[in-house]
Biopython code that builds the backbone (N, CA, C, O; Angstrom):
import numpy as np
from Bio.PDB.StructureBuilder import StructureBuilder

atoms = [
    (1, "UNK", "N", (0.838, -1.182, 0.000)),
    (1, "UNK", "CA", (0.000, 0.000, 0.000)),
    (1, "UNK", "C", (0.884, 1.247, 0.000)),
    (1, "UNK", "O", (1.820, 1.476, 0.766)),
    (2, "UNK", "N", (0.406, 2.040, -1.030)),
    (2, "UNK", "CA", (1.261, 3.635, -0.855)),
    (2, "UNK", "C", (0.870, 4.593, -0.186)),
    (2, "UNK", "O", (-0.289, 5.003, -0.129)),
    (3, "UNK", "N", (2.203, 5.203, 0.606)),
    (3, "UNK", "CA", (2.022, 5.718, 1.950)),
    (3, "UNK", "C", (1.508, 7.488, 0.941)),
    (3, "UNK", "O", (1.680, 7.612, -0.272)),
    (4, "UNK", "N", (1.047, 8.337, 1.635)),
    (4, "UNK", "CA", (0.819, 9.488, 0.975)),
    (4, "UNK", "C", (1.275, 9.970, 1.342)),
    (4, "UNK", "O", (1.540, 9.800, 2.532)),
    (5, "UNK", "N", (1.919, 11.323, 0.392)),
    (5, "UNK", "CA", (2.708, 12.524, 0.680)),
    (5, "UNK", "C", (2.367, 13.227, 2.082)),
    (5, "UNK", "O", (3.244, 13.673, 2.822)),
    (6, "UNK", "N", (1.144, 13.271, 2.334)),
    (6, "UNK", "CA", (0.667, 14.300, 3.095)),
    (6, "UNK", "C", (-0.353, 13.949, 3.405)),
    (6, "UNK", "O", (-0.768, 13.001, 2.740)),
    (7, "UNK", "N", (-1.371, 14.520, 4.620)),
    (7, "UNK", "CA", (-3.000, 14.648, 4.769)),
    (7, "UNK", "C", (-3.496, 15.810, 4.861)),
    (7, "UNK", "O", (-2.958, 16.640, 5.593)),
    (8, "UNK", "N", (-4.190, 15.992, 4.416)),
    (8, "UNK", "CA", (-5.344, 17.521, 4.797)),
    (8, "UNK", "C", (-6.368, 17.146, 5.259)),
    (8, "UNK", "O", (-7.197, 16.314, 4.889)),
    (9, "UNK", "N", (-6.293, 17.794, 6.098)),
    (9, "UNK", "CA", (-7.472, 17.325, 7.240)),
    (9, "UNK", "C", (-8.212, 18.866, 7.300)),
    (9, "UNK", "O", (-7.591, 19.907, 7.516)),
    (10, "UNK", "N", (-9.671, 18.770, 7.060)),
    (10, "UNK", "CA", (-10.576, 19.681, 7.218)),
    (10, "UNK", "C", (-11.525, 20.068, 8.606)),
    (10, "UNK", "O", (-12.231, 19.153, 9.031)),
    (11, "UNK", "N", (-11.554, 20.973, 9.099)),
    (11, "UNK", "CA", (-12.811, 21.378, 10.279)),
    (11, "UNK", "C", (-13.525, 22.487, 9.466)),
    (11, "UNK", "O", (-13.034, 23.251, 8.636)),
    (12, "UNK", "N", (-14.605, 22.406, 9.837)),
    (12, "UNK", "CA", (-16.023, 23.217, 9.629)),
    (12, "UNK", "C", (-16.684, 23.260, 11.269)),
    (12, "UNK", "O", (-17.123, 22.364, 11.990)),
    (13, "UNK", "N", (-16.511, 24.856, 11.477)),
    (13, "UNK", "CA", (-16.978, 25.083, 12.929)),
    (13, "UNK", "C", (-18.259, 25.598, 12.613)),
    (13, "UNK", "O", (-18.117, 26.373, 11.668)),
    (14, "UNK", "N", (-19.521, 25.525, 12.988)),
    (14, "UNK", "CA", (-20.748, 26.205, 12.525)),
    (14, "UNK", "C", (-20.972, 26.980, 14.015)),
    (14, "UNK", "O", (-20.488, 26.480, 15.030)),
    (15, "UNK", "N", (-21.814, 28.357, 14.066)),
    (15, "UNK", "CA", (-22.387, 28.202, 15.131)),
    (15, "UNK", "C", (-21.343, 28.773, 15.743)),
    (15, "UNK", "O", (-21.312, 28.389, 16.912)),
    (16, "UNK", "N", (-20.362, 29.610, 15.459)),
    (16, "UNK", "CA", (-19.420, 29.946, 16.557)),
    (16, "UNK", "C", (-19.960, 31.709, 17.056)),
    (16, "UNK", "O", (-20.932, 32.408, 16.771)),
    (17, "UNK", "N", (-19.256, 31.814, 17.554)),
    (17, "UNK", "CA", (-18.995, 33.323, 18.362)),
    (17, "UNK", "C", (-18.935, 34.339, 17.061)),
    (17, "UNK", "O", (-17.834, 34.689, 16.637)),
    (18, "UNK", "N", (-19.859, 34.689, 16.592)),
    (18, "UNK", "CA", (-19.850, 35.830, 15.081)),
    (18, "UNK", "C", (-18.856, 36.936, 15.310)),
    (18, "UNK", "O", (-18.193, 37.257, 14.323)),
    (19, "UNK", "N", (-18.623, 37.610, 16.500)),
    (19, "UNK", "CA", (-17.251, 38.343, 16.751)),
    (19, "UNK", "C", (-16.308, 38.138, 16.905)),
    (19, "UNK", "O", (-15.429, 38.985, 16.744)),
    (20, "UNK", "N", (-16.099, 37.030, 17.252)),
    (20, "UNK", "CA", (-15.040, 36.019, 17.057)),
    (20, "UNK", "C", (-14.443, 36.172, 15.187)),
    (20, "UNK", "O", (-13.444, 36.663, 14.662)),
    (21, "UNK", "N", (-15.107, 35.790, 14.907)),
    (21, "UNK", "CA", (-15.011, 35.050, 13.408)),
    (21, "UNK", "C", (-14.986, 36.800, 11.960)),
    (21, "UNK", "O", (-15.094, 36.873, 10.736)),
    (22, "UNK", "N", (-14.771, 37.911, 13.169)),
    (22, "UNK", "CA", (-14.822, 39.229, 12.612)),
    (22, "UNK", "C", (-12.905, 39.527, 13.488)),
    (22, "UNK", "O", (-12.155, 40.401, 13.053)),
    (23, "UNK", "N", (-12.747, 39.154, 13.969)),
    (23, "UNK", "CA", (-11.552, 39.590, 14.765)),
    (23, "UNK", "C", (-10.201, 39.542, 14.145)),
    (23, "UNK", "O", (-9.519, 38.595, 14.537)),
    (24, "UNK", "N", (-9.651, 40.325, 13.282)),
    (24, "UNK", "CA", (-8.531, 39.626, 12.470)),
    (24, "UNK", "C", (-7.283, 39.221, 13.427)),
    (24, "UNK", "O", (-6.483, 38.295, 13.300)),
    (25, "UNK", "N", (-7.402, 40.397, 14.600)),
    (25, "UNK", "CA", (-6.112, 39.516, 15.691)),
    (25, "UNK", "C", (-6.528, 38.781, 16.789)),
    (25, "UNK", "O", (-5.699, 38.395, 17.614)),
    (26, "UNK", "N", (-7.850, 38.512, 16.917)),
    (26, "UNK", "CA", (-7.795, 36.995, 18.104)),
    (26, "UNK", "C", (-7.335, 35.820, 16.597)),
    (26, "UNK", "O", (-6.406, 35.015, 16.672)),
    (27, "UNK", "N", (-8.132, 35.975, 15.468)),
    (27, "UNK", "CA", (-7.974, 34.983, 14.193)),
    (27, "UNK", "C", (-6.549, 34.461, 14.265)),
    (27, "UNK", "O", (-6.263, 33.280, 14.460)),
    (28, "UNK", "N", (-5.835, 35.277, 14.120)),
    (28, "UNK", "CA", (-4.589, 35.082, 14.077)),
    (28, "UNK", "C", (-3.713, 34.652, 15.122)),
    (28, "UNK", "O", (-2.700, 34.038, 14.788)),
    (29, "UNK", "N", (-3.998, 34.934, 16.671)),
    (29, "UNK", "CA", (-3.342, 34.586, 17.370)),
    (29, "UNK", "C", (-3.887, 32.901, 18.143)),
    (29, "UNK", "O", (-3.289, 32.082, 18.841)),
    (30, "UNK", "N", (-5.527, 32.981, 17.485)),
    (30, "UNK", "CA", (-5.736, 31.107, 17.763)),
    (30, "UNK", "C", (-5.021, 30.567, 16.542)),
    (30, "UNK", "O", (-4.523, 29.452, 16.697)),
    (31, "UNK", "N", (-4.850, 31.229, 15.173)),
    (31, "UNK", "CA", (-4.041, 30.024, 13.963)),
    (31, "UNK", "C", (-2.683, 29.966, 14.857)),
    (31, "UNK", "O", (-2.148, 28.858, 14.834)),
    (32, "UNK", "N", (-2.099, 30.845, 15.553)),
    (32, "UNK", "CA", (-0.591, 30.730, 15.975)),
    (32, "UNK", "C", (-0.587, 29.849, 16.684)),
    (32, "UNK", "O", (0.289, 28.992, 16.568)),
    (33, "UNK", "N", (-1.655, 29.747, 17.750)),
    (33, "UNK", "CA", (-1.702, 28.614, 18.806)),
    (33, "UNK", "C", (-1.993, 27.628, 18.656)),
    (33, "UNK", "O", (-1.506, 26.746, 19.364)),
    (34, "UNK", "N", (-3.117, 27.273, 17.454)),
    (34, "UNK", "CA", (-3.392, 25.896, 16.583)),
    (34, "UNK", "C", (-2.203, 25.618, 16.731)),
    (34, "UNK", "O", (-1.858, 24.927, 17.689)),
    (35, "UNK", "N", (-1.276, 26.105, 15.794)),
    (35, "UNK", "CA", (-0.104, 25.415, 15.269)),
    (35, "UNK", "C", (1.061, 25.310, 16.362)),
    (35, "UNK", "O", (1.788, 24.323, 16.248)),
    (36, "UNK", "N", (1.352, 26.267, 17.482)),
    (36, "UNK", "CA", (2.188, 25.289, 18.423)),
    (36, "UNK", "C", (1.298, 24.388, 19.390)),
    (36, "UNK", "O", (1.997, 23.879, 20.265)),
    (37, "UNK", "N", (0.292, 24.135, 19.455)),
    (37, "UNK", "CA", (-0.472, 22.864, 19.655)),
    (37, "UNK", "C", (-0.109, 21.716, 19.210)),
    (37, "UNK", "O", (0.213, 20.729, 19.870)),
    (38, "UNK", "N", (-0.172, 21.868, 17.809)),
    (38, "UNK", "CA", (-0.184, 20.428, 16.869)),
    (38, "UNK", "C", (1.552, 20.345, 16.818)),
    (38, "UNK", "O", (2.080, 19.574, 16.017)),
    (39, "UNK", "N", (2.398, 21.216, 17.753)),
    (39, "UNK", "CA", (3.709, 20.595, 17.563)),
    (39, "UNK", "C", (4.200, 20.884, 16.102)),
    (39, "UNK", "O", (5.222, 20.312, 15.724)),
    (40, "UNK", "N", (3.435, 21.864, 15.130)),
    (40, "UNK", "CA", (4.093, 22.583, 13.915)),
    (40, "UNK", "C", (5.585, 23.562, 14.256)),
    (40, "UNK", "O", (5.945, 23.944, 15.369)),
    (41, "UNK", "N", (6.011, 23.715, 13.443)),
    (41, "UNK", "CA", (7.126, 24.625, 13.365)),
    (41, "UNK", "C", (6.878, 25.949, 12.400)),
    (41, "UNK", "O", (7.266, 26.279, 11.279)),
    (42, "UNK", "N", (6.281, 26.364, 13.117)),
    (42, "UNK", "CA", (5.905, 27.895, 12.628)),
    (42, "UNK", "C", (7.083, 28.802, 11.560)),
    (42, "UNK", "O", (8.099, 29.114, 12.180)),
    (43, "UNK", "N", (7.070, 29.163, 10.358)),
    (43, "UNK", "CA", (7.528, 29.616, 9.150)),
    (43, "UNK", "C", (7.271, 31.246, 9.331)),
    (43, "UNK", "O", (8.043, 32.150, 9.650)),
    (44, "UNK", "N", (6.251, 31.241, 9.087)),
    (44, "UNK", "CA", (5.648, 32.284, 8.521)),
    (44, "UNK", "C", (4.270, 32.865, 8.762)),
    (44, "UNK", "O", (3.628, 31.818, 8.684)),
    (45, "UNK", "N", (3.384, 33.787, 8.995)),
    (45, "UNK", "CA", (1.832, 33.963, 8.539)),
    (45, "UNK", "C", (1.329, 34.882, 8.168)),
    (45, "UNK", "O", (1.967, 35.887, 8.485)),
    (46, "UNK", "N", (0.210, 35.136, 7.469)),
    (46, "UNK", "CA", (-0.231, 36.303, 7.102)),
    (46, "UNK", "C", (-2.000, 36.035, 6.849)),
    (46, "UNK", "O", (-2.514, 35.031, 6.355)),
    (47, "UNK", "N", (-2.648, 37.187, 7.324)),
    (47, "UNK", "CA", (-3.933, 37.103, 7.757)),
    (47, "UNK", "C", (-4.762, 38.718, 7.241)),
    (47, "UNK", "O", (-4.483, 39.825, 7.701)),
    (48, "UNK", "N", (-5.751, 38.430, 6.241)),
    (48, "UNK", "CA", (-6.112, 39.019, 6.028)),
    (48, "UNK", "C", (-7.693, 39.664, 6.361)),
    (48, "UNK", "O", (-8.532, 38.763, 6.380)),
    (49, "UNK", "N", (-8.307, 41.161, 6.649)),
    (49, "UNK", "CA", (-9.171, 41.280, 6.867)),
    (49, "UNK", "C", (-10.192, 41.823, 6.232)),
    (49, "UNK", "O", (-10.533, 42.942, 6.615)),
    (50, "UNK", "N", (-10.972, 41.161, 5.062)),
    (50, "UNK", "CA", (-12.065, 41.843, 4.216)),
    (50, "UNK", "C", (-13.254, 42.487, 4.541)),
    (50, "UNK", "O", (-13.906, 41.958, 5.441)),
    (51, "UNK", "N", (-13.653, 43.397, 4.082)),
    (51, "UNK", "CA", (-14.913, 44.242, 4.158)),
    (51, "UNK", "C", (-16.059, 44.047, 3.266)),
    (51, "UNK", "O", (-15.944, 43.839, 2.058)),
    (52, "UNK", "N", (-17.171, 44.122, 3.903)),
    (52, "UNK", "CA", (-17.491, 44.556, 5.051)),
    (52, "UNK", "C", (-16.937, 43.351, 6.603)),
    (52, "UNK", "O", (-16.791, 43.651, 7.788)),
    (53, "UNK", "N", (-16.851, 42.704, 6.265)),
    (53, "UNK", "CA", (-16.755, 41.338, 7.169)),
    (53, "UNK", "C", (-16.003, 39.894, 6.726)),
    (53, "UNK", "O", (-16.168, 39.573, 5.549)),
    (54, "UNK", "N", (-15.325, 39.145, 7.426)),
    (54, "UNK", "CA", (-14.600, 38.057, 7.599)),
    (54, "UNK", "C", (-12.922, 38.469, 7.613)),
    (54, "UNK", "O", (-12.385, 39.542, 7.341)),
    (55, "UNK", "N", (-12.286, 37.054, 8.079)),
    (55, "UNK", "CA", (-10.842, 36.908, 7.851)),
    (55, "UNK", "C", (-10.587, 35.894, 6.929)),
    (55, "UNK", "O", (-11.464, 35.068, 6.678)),
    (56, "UNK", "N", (-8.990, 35.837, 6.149)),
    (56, "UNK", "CA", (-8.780, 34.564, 5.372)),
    (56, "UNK", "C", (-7.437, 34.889, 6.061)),
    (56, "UNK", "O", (-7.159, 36.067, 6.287)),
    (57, "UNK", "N", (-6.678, 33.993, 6.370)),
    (57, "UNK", "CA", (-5.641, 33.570, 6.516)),
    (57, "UNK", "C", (-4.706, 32.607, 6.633)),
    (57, "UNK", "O", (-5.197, 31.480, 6.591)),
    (58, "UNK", "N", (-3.051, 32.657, 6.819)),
    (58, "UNK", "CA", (-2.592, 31.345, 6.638)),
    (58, "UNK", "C", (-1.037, 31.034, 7.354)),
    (58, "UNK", "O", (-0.173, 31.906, 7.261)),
    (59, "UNK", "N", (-0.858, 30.236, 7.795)),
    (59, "UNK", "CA", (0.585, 30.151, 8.738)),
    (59, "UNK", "C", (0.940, 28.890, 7.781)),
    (59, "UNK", "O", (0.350, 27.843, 7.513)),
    (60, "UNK", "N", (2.549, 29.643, 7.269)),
    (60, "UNK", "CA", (3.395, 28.606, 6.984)),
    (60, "UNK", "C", (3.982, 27.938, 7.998)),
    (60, "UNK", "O", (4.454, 28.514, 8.979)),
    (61, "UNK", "N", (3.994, 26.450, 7.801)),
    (61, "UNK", "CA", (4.734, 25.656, 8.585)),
    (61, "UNK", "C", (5.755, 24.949, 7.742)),
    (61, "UNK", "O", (5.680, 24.811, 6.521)),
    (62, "UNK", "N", (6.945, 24.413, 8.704)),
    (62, "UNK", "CA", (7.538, 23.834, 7.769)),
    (62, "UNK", "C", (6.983, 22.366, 7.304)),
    (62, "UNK", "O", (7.379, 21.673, 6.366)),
    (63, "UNK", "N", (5.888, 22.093, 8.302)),
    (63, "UNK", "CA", (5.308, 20.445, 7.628)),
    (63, "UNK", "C", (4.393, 20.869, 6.691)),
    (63, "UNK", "O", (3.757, 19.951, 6.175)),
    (64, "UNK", "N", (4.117, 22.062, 6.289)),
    (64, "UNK", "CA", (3.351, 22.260, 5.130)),
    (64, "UNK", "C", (2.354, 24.080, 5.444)),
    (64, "UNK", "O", (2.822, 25.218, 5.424)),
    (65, "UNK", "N", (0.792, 23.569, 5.721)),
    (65, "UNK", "CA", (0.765, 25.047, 6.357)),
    (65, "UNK", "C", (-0.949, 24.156, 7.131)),
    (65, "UNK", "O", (-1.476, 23.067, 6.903)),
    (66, "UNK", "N", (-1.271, 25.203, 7.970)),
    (66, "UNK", "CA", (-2.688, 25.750, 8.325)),
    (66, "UNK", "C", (-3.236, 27.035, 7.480)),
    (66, "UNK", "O", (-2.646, 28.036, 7.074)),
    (67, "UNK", "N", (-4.910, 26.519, 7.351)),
    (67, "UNK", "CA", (-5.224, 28.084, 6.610)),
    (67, "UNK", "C", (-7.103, 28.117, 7.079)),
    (67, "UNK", "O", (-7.717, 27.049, 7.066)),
    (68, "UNK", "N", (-7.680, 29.163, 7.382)),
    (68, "UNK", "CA", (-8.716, 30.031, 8.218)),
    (68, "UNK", "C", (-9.408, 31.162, 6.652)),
    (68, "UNK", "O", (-8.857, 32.029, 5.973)),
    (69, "UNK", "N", (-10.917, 30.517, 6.626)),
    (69, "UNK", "CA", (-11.586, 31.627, 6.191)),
    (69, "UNK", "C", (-12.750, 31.708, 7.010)),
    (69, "UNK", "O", (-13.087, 30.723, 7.668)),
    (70, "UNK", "N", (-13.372, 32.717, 7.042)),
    (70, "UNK", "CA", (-14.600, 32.815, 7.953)),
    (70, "UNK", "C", (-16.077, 33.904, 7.580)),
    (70, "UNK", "O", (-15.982, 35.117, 7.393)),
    (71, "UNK", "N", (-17.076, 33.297, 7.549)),
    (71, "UNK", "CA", (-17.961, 34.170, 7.360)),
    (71, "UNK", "C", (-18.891, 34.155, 8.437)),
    (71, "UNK", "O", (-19.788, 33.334, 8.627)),
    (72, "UNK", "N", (-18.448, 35.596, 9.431)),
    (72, "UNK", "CA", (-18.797, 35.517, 10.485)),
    (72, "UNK", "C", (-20.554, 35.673, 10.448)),
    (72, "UNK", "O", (-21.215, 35.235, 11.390)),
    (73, "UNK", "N", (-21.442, 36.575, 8.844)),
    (73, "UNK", "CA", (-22.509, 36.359, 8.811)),
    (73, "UNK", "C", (-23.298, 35.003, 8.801)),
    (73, "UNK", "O", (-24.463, 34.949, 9.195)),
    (74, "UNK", "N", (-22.525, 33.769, 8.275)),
    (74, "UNK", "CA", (-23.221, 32.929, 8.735)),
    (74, "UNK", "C", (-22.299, 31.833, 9.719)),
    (74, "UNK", "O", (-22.170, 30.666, 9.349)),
    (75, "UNK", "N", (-21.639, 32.355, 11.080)),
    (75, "UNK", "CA", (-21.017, 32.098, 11.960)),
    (75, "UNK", "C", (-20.554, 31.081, 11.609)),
    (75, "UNK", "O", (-20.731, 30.214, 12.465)),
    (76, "UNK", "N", (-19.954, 30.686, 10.625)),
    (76, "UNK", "CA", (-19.193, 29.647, 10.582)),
    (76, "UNK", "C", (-17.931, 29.997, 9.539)),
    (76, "UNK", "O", (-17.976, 30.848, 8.651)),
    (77, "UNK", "N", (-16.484, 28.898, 9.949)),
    (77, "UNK", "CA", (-15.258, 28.933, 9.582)),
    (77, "UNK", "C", (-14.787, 27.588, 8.895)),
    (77, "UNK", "O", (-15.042, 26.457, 9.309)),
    (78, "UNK", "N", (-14.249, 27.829, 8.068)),
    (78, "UNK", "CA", (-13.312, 26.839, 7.262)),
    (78, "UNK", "C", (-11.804, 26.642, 7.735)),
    (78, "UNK", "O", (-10.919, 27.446, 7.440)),
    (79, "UNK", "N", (-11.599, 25.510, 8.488)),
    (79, "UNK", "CA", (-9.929, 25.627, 8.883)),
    (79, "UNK", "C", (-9.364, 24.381, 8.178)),
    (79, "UNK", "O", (-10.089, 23.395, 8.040)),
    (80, "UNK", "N", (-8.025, 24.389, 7.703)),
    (80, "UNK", "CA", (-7.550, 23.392, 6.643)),
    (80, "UNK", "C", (-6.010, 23.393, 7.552)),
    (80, "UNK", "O", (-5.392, 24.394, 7.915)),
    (81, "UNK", "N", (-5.599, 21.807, 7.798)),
    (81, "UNK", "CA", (-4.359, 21.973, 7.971)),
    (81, "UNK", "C", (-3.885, 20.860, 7.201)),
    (81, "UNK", "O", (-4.258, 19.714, 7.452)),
    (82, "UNK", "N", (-2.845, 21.216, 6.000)),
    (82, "UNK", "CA", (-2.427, 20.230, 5.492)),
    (82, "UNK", "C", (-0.874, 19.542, 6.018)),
    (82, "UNK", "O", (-0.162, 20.525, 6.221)),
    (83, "UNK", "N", (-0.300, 18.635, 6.231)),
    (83, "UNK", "CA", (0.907, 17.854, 6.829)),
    (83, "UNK", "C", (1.533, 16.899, 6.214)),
    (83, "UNK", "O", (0.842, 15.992, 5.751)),
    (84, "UNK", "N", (2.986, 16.852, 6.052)),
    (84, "UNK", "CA", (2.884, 16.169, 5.559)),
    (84, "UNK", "C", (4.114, 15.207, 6.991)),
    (84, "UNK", "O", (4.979, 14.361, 6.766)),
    (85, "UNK", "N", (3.825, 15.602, 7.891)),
    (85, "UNK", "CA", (4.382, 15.165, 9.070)),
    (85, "UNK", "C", (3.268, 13.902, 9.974)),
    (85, "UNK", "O", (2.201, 14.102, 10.554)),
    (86, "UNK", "N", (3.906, 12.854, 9.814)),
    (86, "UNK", "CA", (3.736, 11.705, 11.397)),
    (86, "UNK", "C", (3.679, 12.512, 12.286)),
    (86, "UNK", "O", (2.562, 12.443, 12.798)),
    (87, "UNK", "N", (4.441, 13.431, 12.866)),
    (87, "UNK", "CA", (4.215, 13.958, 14.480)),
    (87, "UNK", "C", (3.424, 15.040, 14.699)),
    (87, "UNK", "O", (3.191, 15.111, 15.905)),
    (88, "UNK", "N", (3.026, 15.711, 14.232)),
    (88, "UNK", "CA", (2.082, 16.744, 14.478)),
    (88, "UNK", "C", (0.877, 16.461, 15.011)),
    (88, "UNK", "O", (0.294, 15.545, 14.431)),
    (89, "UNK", "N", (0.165, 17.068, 16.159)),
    (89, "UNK", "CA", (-0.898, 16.710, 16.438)),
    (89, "UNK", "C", (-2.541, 17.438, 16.338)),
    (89, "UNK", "O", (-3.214, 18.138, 17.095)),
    (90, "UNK", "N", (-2.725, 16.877, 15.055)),
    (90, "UNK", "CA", (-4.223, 17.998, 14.656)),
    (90, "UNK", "C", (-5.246, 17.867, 15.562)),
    (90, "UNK", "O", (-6.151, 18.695, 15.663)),
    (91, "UNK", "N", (-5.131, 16.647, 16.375)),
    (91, "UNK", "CA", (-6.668, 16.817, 16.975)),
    (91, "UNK", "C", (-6.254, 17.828, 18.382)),
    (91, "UNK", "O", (-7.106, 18.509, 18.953)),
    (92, "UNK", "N", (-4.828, 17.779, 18.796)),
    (92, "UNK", "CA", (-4.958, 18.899, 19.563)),
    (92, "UNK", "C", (-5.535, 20.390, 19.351)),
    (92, "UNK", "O", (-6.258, 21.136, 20.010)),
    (93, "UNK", "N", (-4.607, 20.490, 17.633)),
    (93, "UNK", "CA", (-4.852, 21.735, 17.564)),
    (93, "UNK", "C", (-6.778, 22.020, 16.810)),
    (93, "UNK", "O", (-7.276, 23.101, 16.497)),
    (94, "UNK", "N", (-7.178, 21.157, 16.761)),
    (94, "UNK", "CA", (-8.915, 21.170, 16.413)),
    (94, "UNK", "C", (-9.724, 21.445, 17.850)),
    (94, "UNK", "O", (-10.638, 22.166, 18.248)),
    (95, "UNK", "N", (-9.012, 20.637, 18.272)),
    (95, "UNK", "CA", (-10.103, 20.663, 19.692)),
    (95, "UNK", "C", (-9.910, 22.149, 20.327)),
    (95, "UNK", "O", (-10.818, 22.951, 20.542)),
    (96, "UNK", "N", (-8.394, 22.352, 20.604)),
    (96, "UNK", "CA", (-8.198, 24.063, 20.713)),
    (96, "UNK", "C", (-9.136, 25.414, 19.731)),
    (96, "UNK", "O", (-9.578, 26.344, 20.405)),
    (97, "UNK", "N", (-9.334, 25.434, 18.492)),
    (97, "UNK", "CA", (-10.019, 25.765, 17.718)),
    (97, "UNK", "C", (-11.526, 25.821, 17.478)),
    (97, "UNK", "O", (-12.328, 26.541, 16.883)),
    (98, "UNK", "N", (-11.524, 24.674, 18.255)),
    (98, "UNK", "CA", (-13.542, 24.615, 18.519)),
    (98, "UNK", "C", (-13.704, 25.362, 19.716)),
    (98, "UNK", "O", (-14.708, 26.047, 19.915)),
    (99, "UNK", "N", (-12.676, 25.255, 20.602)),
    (99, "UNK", "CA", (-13.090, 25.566, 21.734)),
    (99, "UNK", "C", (-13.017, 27.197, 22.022)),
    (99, "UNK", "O", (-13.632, 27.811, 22.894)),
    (100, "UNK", "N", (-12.198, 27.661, 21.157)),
    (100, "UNK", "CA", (-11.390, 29.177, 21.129)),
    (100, "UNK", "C", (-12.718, 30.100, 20.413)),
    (100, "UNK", "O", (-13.239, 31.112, 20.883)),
    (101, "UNK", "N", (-13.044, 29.419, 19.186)),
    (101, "UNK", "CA", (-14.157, 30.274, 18.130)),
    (101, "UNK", "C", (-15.635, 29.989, 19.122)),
    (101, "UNK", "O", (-16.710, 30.571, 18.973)),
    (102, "UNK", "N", (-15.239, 28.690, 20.373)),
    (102, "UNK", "CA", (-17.260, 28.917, 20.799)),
    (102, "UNK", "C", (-18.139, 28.144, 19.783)),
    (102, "UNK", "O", (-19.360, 28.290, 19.732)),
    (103, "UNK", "N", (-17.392, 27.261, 18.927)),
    (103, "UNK", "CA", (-18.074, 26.517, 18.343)),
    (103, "UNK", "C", (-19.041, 25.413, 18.896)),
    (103, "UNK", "O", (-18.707, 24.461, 19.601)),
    (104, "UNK", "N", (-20.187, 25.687, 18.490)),
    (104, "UNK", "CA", (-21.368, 24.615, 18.894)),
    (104, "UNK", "C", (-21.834, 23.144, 18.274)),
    (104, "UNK", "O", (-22.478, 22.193, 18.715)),
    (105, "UNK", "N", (-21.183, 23.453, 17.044)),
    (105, "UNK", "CA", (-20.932, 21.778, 16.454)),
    (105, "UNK", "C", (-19.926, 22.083, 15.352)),
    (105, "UNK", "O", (-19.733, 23.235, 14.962)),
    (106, "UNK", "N", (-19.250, 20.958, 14.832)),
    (106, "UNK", "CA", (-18.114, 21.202, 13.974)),
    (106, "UNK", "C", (-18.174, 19.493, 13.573)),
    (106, "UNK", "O", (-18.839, 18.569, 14.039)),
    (107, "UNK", "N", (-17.082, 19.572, 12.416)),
    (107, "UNK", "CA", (-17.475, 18.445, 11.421)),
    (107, "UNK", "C", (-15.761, 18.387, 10.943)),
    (107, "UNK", "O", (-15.114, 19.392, 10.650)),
    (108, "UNK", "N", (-15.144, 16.773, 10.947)),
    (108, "UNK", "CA", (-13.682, 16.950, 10.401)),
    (108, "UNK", "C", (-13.824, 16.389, 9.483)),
    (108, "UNK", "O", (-14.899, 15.790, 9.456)),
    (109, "UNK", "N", (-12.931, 16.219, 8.239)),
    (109, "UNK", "CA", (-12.746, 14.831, 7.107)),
    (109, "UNK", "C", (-11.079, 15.345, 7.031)),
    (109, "UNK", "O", (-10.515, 16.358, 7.446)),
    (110, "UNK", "N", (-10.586, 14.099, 6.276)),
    (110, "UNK", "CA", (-8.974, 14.064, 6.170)),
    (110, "UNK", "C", (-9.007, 13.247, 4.760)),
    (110, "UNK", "O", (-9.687, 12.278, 4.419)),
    (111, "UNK", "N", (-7.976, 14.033, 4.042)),
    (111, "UNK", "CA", (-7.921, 13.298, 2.989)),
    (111, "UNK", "C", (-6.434, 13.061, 2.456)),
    (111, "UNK", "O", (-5.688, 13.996, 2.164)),
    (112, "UNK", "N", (-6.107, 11.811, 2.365)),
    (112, "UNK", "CA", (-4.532, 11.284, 2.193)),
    (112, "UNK", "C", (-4.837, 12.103, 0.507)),
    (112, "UNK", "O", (-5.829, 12.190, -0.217)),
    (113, "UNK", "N", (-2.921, 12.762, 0.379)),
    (113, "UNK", "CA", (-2.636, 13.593, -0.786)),
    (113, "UNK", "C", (-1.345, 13.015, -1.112)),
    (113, "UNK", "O", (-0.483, 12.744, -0.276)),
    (114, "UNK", "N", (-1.223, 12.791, -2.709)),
    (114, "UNK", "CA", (-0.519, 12.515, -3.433)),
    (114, "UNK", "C", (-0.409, 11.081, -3.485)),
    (114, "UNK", "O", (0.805, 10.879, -3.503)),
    (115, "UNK", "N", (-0.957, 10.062, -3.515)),
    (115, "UNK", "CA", (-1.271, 9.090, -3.909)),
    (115, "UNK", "C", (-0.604, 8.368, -4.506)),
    (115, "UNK", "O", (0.213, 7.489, -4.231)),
    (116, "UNK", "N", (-1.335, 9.149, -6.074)),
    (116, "UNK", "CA", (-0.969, 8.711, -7.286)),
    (116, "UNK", "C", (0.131, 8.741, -7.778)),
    (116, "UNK", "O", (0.208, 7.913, -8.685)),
    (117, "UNK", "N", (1.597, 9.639, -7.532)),
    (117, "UNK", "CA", (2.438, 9.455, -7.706)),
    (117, "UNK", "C", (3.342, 8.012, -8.129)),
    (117, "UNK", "O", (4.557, 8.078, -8.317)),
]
sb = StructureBuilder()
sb.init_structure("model")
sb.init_model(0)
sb.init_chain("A")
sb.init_seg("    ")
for serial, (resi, resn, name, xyz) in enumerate(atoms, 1):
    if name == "N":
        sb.init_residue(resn, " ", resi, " ")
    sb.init_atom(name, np.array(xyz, "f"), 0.0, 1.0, " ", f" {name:<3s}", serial, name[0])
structure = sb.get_structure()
């Protein structure tokens, strides 16, 4: 069986804290903490804040990255962390993330990348 490059693993927080999900620097300082959670090695990030409303943003890691969009009108966020690391730990940094945005239900999937190679 072929091992995959990487996983991306998806959360969908519904239902969170709508000011929350408007905040471009709490946004940014839970993606920072996601990622020394999951034991990432923080690169880089940059986080942007659109009008009238939401954030998109994204922290390079060196196992690949985390990335945050949010539409705080319908209180819910898109968080993506892709890895291509054994040691990192996403469900730390998910469970931190549900718990930070006030999320009231949330939904994961993971999908092994590069396969086909």
């Amino acid at each position: 069986m072929k091992k995959p490059l990487g996983i991306q693993t998806m959360l969908e927080l519904y239902d969170c804290n709508v000011d929350l999900l408007d905040d471009h620097n709490f946004i940014q300082g839970a993606m920072m903490e996601a990622a020394r959670r999951s034991k990432a090695t923080i690169v880089q990030d940059f986080f942007h804040q659109f009008s009238p409303q939401g954030v998109s943003g994204v922290v390079i890691i060196a196992e690949s990255h985390l990335s945050i969009h949010t539409w705080p009108e319908f209180g819910y966020a898109a968080i993506d962390i892709f890895t291509c690391s054994e040691d990192m730990d996403i469900e730390a940094a998910f469970q931190y993330l549900v718990e930070a945005f006030k999320s009231l239900r949330y939904d994961t999937r993971a999908f092994e990348r590069g396969l086909a190679l």
